[in-house]
C-alpha positions as CSV (number, residue, x, y, z in Angstrom):
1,X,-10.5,-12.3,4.6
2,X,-13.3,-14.8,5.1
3,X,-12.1,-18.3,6.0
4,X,-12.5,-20.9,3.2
5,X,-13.2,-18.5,0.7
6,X,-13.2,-19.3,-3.3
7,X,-12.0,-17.7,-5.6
8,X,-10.9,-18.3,-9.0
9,X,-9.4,-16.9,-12.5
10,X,-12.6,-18.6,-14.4
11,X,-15.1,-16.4,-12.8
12,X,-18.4,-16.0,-14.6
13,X,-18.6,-12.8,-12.8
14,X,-19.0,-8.9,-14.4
15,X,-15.2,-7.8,-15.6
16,X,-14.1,-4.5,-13.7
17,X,-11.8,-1.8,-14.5
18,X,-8.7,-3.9,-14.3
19,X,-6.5,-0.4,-13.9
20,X,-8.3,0.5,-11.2
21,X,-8.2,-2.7,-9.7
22,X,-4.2,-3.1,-9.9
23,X,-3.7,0.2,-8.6
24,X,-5.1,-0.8,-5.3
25,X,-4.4,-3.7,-4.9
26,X,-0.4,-2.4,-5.7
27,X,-0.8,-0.2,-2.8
28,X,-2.2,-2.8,-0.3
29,X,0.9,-4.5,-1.5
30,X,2.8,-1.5,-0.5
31,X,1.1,-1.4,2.8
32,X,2.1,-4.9,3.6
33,X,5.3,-3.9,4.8
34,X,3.9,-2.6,7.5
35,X,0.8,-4.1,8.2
36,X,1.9,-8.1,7.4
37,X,-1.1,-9.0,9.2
38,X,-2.8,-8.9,5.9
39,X,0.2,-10.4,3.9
40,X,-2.1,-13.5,2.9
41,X,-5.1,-11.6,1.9
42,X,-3.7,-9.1,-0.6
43,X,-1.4,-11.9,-1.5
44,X,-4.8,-14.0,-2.5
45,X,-6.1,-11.1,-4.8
46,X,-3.1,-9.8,-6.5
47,X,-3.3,-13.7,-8.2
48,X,-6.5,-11.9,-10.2
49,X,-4.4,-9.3,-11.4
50,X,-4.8,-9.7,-14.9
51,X,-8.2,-10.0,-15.3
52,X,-10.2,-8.5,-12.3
53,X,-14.1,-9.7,-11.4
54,X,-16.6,-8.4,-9.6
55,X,-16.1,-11.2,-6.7
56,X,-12.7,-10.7,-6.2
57,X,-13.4,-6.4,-6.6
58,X,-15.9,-7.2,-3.4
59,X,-12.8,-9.2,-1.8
60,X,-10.8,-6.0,-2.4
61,X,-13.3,-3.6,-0.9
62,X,-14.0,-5.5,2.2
63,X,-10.0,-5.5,2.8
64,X,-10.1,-2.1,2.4
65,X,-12.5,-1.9,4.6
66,X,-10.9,-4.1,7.4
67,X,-7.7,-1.4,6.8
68,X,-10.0,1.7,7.4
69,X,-11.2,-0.3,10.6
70,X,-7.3,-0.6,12.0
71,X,-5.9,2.5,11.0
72,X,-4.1,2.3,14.4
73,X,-2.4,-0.9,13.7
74,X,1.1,-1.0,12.1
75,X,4.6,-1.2,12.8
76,X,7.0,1.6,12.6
77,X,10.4,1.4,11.9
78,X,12.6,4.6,13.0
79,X,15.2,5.9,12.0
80,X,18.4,5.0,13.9
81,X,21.7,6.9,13.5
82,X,24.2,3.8,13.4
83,X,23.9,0.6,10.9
84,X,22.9,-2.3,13.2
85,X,23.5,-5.8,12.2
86,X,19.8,-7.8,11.5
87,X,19.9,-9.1,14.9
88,X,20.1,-5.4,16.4
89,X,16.9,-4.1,14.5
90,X,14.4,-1.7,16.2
91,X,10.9,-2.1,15.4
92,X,8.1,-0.6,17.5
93,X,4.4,-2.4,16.8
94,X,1.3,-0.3,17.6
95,X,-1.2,-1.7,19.9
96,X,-5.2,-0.7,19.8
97,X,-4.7,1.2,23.4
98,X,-2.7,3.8,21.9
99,X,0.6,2.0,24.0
100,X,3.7,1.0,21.8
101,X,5.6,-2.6,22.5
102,X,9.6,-2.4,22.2
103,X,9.7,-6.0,20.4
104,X,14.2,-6.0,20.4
105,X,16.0,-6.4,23.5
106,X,17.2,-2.4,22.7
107,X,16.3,0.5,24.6
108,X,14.0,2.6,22.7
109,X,14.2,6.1,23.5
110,X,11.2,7.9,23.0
């Protein structure tokens, strides 16, 4: 999202099709559990929920956008065969090189 960036619920802006516009933005909300580098961002339009303009649709598309760019970013979260207490947990995060960074103090097999 662009740095100091306004937006607000009083837009004089063109309305747009608010269904639309909560659908996607629920599903960046989705995605946000693995990508929380864009936690803030899809936090910061799902405030225009209720009545969607054409500014904060163009804030939505150019997230979008910035998702498309980093389909190779994430974290992934595999399925272990014991329960492990919170300070146990396995996470793997994908970096750009196509390498993957062990972030617990766990073995990871591969």
């Amino acid at each position: 999202m662009e740095e100091r960036l306004k937006l607000t619920k009083a837009s004089t802006a063109v309305m747009v099709d608010a269904t639309l516009y909560r659908s996607i933005v629920g599903g960046l909300r989705y995605l946000v559990h693995t990508r929380p580098n864009i936690a803030f961002a899809v936090g910061y339009v799902s405030r225009f929920m209720k009545d969607p303009r054409e500014d904060h649709w163009a804030t939505v598309k150019r997230l979008l956008r910035y998702v498309k760019g980093t389909v190779d970013h994430g974290i992934i979260f595999p399925k272990t065969s014991r329960k492990l207490l919170p300070s146990e947990k396995r996470c793997k995060i994908l970096i750009p090189n196509g390498s993957i960074e062990n972030t617990s103090k766990i073995p990871i097999k591969e």
